[in-house]
N, C-alpha and C positions, 0 to 999 in steps of 0.2 A: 504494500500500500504506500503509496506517495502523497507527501504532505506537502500545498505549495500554499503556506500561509505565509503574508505580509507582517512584518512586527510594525507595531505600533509604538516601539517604544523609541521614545527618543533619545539618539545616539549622545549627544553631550549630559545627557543628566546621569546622575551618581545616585544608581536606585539604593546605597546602601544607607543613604539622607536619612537621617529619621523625617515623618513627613506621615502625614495624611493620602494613603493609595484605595484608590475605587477600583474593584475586581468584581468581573462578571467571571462566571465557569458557568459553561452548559454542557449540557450530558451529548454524550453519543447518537448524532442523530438526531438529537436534539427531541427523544422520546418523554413523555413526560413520566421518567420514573420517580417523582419526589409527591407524588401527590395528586392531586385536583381541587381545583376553587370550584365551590358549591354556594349557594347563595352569596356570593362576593368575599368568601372566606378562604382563605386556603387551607385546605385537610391536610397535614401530613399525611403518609404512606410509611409505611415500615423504613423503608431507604429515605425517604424525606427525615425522617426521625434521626437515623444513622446521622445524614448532613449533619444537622442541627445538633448532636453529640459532636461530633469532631469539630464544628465551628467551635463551641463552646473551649474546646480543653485547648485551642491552639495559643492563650495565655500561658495553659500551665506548662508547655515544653518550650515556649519560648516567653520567656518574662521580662523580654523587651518590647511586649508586641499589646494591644490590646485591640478588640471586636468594638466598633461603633456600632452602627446602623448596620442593619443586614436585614435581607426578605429572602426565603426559598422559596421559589415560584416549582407549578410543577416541572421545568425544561431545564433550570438554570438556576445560580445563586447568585444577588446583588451582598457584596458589604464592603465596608469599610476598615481596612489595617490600621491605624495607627503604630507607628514603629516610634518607639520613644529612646533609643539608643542606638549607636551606630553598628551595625551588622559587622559580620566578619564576611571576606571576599575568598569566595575559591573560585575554583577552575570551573569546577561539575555544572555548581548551583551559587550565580555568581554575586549573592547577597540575600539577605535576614529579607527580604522581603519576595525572595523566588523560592526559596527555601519553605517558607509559610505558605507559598501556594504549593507548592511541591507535596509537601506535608499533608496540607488538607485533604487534597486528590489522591492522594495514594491511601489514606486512612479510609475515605469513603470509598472508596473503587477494591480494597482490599479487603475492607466487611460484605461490601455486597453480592461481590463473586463468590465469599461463600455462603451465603443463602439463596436455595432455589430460587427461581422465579413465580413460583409454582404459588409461594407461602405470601405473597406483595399484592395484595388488594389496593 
């Protein structure tokens, strides 16, 4: 499979800034497995549940970092990172605020493949 996405990120900024970053993640396909709005409400789903667990704990592995505003819709995740301290740069994962996304995605992508799909109403 071949990926030709465009980065959005702008080449002279220093994502390792502390700083206020807005992060959208949408699912595979862009299926709606987090959920469904029902009367203007959004219902989590078992996996919507999961999200909203790992959004939560990404404080406590990184205690530079704290969760503003955030909404799980069923397709995607809207929030808000605050990074209150300056990251560390490596190679792989090039700062405290790709690391937090990295983080998040692999914790939710890694609970859900192991629960059937069978059991996600």
């Amino acid at each position: 499979m071949e990926f030709n996405r465009r980065s959005i990120r702008l080449k002279e900024f220093d994502y390792t800034t502390p700083w206020w970053y807005y992060v959208t993640i949408c699912t595979d396909e862009r299926k709606y497995s987090f959920g469904r709005i029902r009367n203007g409400k959004m219902e989590l789903n078992l996996f919507g549940k999961i999200a909203d667990e790992c959004r939560q704990n990404i404080p406590a592995h990184f205690p530079q970092t704290e969760i503003d505003y955030y909404v799980i819709m069923p397709n995607h995740v809207h929030g808000i990172i605050i990074i209150n301290g300056r990251g560390t740069a490596c190679r792989a994962l090039t700062n405290t605020y790709c690391i937090v996304l990295f983080f998040f995605y692999i914790s939710v992508f890694c609970v859900i493949n192991l629960i059937p799909w069978r059991l996600v109403t």
